[in-house]
Structure formats: C-alpha cells, structure tokens
C-alpha positions as CSV (number, residue, x, y, z in Angstrom):
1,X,0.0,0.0,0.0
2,X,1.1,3.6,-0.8
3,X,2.3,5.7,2.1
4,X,1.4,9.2,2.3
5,X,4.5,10.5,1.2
6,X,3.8,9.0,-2.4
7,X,0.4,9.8,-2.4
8,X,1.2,13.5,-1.7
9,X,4.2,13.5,-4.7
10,X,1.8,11.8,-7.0
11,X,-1.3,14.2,-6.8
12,X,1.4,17.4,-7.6
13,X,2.5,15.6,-10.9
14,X,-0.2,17.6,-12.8
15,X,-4.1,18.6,-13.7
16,X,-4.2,15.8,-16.4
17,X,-2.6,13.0,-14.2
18,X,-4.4,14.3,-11.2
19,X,-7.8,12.0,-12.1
20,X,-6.1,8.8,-12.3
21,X,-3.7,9.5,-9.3
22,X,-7.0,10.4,-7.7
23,X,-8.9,7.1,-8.5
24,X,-5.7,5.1,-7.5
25,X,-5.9,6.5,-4.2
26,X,-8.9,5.7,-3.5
27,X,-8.5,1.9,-5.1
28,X,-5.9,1.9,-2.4
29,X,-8.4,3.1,0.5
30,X,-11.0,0.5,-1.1
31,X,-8.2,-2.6,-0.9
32,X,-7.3,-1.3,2.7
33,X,-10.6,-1.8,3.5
34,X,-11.7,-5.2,1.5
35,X,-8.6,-6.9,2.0
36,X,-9.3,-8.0,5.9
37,X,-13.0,-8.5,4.9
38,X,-11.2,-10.7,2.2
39,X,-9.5,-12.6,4.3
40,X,-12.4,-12.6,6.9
41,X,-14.5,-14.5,4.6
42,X,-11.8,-16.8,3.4
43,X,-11.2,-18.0,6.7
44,X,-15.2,-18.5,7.3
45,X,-15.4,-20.8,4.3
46,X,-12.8,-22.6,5.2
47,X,-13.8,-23.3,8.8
48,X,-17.4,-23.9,8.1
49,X,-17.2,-25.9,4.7
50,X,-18.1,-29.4,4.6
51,X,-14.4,-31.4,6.3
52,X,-14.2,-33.5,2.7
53,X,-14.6,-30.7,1.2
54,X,-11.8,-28.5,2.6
55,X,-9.6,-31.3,2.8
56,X,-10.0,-32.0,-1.2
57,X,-9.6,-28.4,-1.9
58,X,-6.2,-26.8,-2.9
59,X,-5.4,-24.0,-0.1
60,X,-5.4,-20.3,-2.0
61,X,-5.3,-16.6,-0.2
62,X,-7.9,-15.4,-2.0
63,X,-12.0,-16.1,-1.2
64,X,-12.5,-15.9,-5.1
65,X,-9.9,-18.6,-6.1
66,X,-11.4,-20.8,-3.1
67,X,-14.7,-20.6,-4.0
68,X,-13.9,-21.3,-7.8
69,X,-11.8,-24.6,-6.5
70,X,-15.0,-25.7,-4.1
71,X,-17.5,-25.2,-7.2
72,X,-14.6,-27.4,-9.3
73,X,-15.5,-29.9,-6.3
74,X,-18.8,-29.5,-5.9
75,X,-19.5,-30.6,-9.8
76,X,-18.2,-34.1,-8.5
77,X,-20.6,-34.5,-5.4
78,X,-23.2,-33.0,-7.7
79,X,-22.8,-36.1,-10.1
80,X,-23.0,-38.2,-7.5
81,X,-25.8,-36.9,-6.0
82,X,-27.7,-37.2,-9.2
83,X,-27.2,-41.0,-9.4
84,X,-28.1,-41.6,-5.3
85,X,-31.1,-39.2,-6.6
86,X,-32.2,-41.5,-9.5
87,X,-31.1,-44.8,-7.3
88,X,-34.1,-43.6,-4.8
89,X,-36.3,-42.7,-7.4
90,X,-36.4,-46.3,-8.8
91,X,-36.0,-48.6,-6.3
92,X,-38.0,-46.8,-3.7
93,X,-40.8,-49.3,-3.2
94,X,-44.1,-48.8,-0.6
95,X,-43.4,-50.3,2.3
96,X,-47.2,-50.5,3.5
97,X,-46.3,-49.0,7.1
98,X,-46.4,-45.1,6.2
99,X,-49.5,-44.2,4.4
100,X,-49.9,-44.1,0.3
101,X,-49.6,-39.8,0.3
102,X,-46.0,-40.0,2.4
103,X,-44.6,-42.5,-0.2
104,X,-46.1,-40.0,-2.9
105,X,-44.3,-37.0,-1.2
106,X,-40.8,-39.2,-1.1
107,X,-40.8,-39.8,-4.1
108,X,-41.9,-36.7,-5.5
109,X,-39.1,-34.4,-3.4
110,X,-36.6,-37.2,-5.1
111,X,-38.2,-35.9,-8.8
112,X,-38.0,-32.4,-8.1
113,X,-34.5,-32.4,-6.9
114,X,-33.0,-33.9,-9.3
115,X,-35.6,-31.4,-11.6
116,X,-33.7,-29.1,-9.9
117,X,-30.6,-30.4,-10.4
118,X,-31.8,-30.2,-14.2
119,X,-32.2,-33.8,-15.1
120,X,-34.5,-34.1,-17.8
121,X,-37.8,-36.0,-16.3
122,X,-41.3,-36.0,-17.6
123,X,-44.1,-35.5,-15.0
124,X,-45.9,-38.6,-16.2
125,X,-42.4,-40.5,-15.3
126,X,-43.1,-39.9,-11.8
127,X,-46.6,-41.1,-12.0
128,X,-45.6,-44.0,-13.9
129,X,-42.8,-44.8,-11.3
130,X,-45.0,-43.8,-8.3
131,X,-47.6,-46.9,-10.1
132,X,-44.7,-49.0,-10.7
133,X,-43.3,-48.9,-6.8
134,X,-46.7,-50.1,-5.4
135,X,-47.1,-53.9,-4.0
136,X,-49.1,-56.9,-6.0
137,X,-52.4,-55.5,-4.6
138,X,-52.9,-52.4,-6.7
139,X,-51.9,-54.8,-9.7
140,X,-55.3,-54.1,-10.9
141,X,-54.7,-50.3,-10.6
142,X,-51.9,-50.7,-12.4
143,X,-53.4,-52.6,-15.2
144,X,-56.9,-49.9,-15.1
145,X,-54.1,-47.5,-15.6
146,X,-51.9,-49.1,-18.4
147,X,-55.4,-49.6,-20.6
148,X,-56.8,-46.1,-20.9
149,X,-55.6,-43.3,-23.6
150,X,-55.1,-40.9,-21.1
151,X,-52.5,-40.5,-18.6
152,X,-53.2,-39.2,-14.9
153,X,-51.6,-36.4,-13.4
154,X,-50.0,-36.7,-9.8
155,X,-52.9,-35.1,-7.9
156,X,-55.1,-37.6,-10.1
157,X,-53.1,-40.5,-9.0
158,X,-53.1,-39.7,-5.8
159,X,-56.9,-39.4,-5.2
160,X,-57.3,-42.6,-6.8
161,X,-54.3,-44.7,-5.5
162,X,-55.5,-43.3,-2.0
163,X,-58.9,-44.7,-2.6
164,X,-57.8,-47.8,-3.4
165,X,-55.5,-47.7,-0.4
166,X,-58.5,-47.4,1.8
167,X,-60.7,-49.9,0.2
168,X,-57.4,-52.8,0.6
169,X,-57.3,-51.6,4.3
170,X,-60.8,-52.3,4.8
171,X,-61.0,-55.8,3.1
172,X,-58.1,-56.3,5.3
173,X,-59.5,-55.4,9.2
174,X,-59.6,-58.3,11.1
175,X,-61.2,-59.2,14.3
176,X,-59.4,-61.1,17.4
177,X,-61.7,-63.5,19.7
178,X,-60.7,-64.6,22.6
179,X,-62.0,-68.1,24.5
180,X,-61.4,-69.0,27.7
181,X,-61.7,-72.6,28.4
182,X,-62.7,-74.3,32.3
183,X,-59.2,-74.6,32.9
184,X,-58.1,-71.0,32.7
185,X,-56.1,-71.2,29.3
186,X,-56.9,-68.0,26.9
187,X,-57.3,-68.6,23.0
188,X,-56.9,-66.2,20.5
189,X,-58.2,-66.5,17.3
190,X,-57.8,-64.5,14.1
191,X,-61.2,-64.4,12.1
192,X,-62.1,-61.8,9.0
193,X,-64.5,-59.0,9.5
194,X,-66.0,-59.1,6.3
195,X,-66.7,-62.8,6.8
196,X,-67.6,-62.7,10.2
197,X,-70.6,-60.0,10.0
C-alpha cells in the first residue's frame, strides 16, 4: 500500500494526471478496507465448509480462487448426488407402514431435486414410477391405468391410489376373539371381519 508521502508527490505531478492519481488513491483506501473482509470470509469458508470438502480443496489466499476450486469440487458430489437421486427414485418401493400420500411426497421431493438439479424428467415418469413402486395389490390399478388413452396427473393418481388404499385396508381389518376354556387357558383367534358379520 502507498504511504502518504507518495500519495502526496503523485497528486502534484499535474491537472491531467491528477484523475487517475486520484482514482488510484482511493482503489488503495478500497483494498485497505476489502482486503481483511477478504480474508475474513476466506477464513469463514474454510472453517465452516463441509471437512471432505476443505480437505479436497487446494489452499489459496484469496476467497475468489477458493470458491472457484470448491465449485470445481462441488461438480463431482453433484454427479454423485444425481445418481443416489435417480437410485431412490427407482428402487424406492411402498413399504405398506407409512401411508400411500407419504410414499407419494418421497418420491416426488426425489423428482423435483433432481428437476432441480436439471435432469430431464417427464411429469408422467413420476406417475408411472409412483404406479410401478406399489405392491401386488394395486396390480389391478396398475393394469386400469396401463389400458386407458389418457394418462393421470399426480394429484389424479393420488386421489385414486389413496382410494384404493382405503378400500385394501378395509377388506383387510380383522377381528381377534378370545375363548377362555374351564381350565383358565386363553385362546386367541384371528377371524375376517367381512366374513364374520
């Protein structure tokens, strides 16, 4: 940085000089004051980035370099991202434990992101993988679905896969009975509602 001995000698070298001397001053006040900040930030990124991250990343003394090295990085988790992305997308299967709507929403946020990540997808891909992850019992669904011209949206789907979620679940209740016999011994047994009423 200039001292203010040079700044002075500059500024009397002339009117026409006296501009850029002017602006070069005050480039040096500007780098006097961004330099720290700078640094500041450097030292931010490097201390709250991702460990892997910083420890795959060439050190630099300046923020800009670092962050252009990082986003050299970051391409490479981004890649793989993408593929543990699409991984989930297909194989995701219902599990029958959470309900029809939170599979939906799984699998949806694993569309959008990679969407997002700007991985060419169809919308009626997602419906057609949402179908395709669903157990043997919504076989016929699946089959309904497969035989009309026109294709469901997701909000469609939904509304009719959830119905048919509820109508499985109901053929499905079953009843408990429980016999106790002169000796004291308790039997359970398992009967259908549907056949029982």
């Amino acid at each position: 940085m200039m001292g203010g001995k040079d700044r002075k000698h500059f500024i009397q070298l002339g009117r026409g000089r006296k501009v850029i001397v002017q602006f070069n001053v005050e480039t040096f006040r500007i780098l006097a004051i961004v330099e720290p900040i700078m640094s500041t930030c450097l030292m931010i990124m490097k201390y709250t980035i991702d460990n892997s991250i910083r420890q795959s990343t060439s050190d630099t003394g300046n923020a800009k370099e670092y962050l252009e090295a990082v986003g050299k990085k970051f391409t490479k988790f981004d890649k793989a991202e993408k593929e543990t992305l699409m991984k989930l997308l297909i194989t995701t299967t219902y599990d029958g434990v959470s309900g029809f709507r939170e599979h939906i929403m799984k699998l949806t946020h694993f569309f959008y992101k990679l969407k997002g990540m700007k991985v060419e997808l169809a919308n009626n891909f997602l419906v057609w993988q949402v179908l395709e992850s669903l157990p043997s019992q919504f076989d016929a669904l699946k089959t309904s679905y497969n035989a009309q011209k026109e294709e469901w949206d997701l909000s469609e789907m939904t509304a009719i896969v959830t119905q048919e979620e509820e109508m499985i679940k109901k053929e499905k209740s079953h009843v408990a009975f429980m016999i106790t016999t002169d000796k004291g011994t308790k039997k359970f047994f398992k009967g259908n509602s549907s056949k029982s009423s």
